[in-house]
C-alpha positions as CSV (number, residue, x, y, z in Angstrom):
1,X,0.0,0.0,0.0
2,X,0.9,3.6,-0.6
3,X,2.0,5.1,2.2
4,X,-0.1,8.6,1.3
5,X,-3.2,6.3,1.1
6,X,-3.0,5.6,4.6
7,X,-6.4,6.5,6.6
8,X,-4.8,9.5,8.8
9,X,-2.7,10.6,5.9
10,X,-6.1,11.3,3.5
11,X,-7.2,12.8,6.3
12,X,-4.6,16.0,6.1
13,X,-4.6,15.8,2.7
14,X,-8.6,16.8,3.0
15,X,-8.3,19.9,4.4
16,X,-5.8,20.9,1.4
17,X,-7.0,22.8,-1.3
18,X,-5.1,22.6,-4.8
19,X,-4.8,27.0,-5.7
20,X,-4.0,27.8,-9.5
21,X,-2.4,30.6,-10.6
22,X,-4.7,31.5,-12.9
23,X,-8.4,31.8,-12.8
24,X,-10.4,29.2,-15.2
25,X,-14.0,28.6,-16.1
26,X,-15.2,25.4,-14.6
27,X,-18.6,23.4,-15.1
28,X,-19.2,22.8,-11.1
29,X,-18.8,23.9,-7.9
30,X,-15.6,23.0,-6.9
31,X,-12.3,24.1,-5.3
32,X,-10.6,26.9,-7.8
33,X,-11.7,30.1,-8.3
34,X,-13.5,31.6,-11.7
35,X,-14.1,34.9,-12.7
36,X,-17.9,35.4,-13.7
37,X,-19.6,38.8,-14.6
38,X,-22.5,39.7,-12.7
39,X,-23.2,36.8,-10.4
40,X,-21.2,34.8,-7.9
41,X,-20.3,34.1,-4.0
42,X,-17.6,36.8,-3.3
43,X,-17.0,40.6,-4.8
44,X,-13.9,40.9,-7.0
45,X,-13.4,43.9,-9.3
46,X,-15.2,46.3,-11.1
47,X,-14.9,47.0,-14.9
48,X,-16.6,49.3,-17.3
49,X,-20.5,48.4,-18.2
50,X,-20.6,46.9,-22.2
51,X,-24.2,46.2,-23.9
52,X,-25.4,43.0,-23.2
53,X,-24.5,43.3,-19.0
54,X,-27.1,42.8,-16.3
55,X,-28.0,46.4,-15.7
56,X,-29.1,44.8,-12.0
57,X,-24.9,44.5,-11.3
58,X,-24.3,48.3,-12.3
59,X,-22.7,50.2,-9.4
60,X,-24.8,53.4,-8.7
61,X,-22.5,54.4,-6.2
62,X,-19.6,54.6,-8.3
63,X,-21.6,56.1,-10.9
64,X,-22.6,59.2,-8.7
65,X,-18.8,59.5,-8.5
66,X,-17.8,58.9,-11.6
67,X,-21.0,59.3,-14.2
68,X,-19.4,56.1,-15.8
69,X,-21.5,53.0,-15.6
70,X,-19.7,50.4,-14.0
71,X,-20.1,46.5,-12.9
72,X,-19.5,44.4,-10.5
73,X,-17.8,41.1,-10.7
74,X,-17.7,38.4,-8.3
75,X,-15.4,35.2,-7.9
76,X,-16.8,31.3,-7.4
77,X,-15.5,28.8,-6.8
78,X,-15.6,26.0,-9.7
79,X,-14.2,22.8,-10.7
80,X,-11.5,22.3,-13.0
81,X,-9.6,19.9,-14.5
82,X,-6.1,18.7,-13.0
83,X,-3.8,16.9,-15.1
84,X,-1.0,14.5,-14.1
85,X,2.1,14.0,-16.4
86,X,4.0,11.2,-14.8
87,X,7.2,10.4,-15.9
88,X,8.4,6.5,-16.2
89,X,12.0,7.1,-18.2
90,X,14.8,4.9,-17.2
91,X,16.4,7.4,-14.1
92,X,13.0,7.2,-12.6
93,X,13.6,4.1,-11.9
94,X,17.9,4.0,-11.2
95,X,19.0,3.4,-8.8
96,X,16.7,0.9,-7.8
97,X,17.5,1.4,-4.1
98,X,16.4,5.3,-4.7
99,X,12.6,4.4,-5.2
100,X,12.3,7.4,-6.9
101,X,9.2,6.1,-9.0
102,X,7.6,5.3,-5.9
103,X,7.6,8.6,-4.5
104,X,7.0,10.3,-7.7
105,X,4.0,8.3,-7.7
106,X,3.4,9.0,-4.2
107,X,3.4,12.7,-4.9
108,X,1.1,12.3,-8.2
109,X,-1.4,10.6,-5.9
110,X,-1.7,12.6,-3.4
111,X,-1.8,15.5,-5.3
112,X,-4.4,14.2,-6.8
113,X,-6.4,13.0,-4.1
114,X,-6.6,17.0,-2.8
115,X,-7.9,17.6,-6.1
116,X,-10.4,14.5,-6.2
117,X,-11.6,15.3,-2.4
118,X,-12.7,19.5,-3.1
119,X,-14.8,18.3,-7.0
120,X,-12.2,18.8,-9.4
121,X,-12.1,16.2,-12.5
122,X,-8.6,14.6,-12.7
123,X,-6.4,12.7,-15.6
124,X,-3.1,11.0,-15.4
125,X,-1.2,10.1,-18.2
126,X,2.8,8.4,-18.3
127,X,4.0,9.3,-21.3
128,X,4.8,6.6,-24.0
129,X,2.5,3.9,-21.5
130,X,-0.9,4.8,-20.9
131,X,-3.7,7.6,-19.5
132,X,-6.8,7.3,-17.0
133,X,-9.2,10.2,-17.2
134,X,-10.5,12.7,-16.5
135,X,-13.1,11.6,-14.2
136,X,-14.1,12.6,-10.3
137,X,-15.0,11.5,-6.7
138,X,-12.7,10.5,-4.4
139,X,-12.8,6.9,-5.0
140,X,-11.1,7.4,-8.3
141,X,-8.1,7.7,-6.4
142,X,-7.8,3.9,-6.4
143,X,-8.0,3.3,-10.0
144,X,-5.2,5.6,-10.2
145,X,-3.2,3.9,-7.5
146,X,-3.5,0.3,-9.2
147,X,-2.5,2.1,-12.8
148,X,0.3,3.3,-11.2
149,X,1.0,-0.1,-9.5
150,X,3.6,-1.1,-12.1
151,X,5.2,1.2,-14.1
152,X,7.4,0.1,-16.9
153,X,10.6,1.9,-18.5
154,X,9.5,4.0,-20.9
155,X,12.2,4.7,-23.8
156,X,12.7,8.9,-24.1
157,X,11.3,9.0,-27.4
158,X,8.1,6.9,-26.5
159,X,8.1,9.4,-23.5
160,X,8.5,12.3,-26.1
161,X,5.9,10.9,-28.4
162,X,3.2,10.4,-25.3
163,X,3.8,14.0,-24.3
164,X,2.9,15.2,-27.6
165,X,-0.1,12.9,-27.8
166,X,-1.3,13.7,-24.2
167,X,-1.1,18.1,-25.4
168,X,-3.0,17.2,-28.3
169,X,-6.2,15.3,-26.2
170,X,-5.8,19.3,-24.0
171,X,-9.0,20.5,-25.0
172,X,-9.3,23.2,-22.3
173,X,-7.4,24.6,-19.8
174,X,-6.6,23.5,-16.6
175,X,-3.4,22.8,-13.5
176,X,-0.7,20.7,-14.9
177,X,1.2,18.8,-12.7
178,X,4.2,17.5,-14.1
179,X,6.4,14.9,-12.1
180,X,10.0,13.7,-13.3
181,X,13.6,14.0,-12.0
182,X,14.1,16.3,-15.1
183,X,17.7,15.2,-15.8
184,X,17.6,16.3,-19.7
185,X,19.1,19.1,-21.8
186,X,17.6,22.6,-20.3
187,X,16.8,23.3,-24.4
188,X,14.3,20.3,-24.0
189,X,12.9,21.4,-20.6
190,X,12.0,24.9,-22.0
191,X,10.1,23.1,-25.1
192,X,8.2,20.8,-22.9
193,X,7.0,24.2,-20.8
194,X,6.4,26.3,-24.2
195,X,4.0,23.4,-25.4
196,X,2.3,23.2,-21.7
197,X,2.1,26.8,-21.6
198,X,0.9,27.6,-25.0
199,X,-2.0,24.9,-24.0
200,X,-3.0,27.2,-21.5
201,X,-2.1,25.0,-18.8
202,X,-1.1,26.1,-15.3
203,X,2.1,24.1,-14.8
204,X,3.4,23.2,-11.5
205,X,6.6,21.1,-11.8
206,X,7.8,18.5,-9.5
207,X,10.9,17.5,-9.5
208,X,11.7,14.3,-7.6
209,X,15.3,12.9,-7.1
210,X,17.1,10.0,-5.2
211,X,20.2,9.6,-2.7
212,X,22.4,8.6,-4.9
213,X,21.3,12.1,-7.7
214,X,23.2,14.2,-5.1
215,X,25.7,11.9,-4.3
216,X,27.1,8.9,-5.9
217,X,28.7,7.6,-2.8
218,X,31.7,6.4,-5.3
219,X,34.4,4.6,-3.8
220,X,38.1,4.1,-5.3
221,X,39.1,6.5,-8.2
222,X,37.7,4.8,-11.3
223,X,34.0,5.5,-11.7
224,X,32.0,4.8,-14.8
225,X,28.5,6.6,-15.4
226,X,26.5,5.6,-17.4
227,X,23.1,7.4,-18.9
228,X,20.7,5.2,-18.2
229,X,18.3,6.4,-21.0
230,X,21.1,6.2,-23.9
231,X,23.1,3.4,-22.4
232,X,25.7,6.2,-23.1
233,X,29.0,5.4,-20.9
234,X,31.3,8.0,-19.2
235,X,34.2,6.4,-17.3
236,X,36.0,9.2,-15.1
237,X,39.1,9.6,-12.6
238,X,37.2,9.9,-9.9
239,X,38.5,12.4,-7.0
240,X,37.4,14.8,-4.0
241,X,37.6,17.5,-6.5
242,X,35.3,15.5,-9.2
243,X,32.7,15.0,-6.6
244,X,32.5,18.6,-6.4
245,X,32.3,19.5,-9.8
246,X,29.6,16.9,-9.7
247,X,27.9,18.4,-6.7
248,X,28.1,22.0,-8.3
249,X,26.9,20.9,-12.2
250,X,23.8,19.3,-10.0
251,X,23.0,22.4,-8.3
252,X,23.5,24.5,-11.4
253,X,21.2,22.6,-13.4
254,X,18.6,22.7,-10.6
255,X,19.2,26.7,-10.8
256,X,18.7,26.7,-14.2
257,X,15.1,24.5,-14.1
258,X,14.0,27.0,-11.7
259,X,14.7,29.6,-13.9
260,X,13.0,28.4,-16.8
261,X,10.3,27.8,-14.5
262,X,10.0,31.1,-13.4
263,X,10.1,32.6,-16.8
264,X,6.6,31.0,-17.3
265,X,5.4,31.9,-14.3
266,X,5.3,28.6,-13.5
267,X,5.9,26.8,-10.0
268,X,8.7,24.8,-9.7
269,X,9.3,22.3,-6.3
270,X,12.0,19.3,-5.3
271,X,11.6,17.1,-3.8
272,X,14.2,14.1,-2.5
273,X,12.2,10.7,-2.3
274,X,14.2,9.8,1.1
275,X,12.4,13.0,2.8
276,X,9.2,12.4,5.1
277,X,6.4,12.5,2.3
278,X,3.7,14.6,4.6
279,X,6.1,17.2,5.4
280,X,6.3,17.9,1.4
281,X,2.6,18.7,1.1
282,X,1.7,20.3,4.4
283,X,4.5,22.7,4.8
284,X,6.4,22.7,1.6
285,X,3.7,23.4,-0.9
286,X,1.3,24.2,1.9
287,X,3.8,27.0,2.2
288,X,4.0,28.3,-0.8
289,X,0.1,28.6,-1.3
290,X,0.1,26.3,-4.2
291,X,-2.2,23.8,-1.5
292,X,-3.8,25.9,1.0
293,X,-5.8,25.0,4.2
């Protein structure tokens, strides 16, 4: 069993809410906020009066002030569609003793769940594998949890291929979440956002890596690396001050993801699979307001 399908573990996750960036225009109530003219739950903004409006929303007040007709516009809360891109490439799954796959699944899932639990529809897909979705209710969690049970290696091209195929089934905007350990070119990174972004999705990447992606715990001075995606092979003189070039080239092209990120306006999180699993989504993202209480 999943460890963030445990009974007291849903629990917290419940009183999470999933918060976009962006304001989308959903079908049902749910848990994200919408922008609608001239109705709603909650006062938002005013903007100028245009033929066709409600004259019932004009704000006399502001038009004693003014002599401009103005509206009101209120926010409500809707559902919306949360999409899952799950990465399965071969260093999701290297080490084996990492269990990075587990927790990226971990993550998707109960990520997923906070969605599920406050209305919102949800779809997963693993690029170059398969896709489940979008449906809702909390039960669906479980259907998601047994797709995930297995997870094969996906080949990067198959992954590349899936990712294309999963943007063009987007037929309306929504929160991306997209899990991986993002160890590719930066050049391919900022493609992969462009798409997601042009899509009009709200992306919030998760990046998920093992023990042994900050350090190789190497032993002797001979090391051979080897890409586990290409079979590519890399053998190295390995020294104290190798291990820190490693260390620093790791931490750079972190830096560099988060700037890409950020260039989007997109969220961008990590997340090391040995780290208590709770603690990521009730103070780390928590946090940050992208789940909120």
């Amino acid at each position: 069993m999943y460890e963030v399908l445990e009974p007291a573990n849903l629990k917290q996750l419940e009183l999470l809410k999933l918060k976009s960036q962006r304001r989308f225009l959903g079908s049902r109530q749910g848990g994200n906020v919408s922008l609608k003219r001239g109705h709603g739950m909650e006062f938002a903004d005013y903007r100028r009066y245009e033929l066709g409006d409600d004259p019932r929303y004009i704000d006399w007040g502001v038009y004693g002030r003014t002599e401009r007709l103005y509206v009101k516009q209120f926010q409500e809360e809707q559902d919306i569609t949360v999409f899952c891109v799950l990465d399965s490439t071969a260093s999701m799954h290297h080490p084996e003793g990492d269990r990075k796959i587990r927790r990226a699944t971990e993550v998707a899932l109960g990520m997923l769940y906070v969605a599920l639990s406050h209305h919102d529809r949800v779809h997963i897909t693993i690029p170059g594998h398969t896709a489940l979705g979008p449906s809702s209710g909390a039960g669906f969690i479980h259907r998601i949890a047994e797709l995930c049970s297995n997870l094969p290696m996906i080949a990067p091209d198959d992954h590349k291929r899936g990712l294309q195929r999963f943007l063009h089934s987007v037929e309306y905007p929504g929160i991306c979440l997209y899990i991986s350990d993002f160890f590719l070119p930066i050049g391919e990174f900022q493609a992969q956002l462009e798409a997601l972004y042009t899509h009009n999705l709200d992306v919030i990447a998760i990046r998920v890596t093992g023990d042994h992606d900050h350090d190789p715990s190497i032993s002797g001075d001979r090391a051979l690396f080897i890409d586990s995606e290409t079979g590519t092979e890399l053998p190295l003189q390995w020294s104290a001050s190798m291990a820190r070039e490693y260390a620093f080239r790791f931490a750079e092209h972190e830096r560099v993801l988060r700037e890409v990120t950020a260039k989007y306006q997109m969220h961008f999180f990590s997340h090391r699979a040995s780290d208590p699993l709770m603690e990521f989504f009730c103070r780390k993202l928590a946090g940050t307001g992208v789940l909120r209480s």
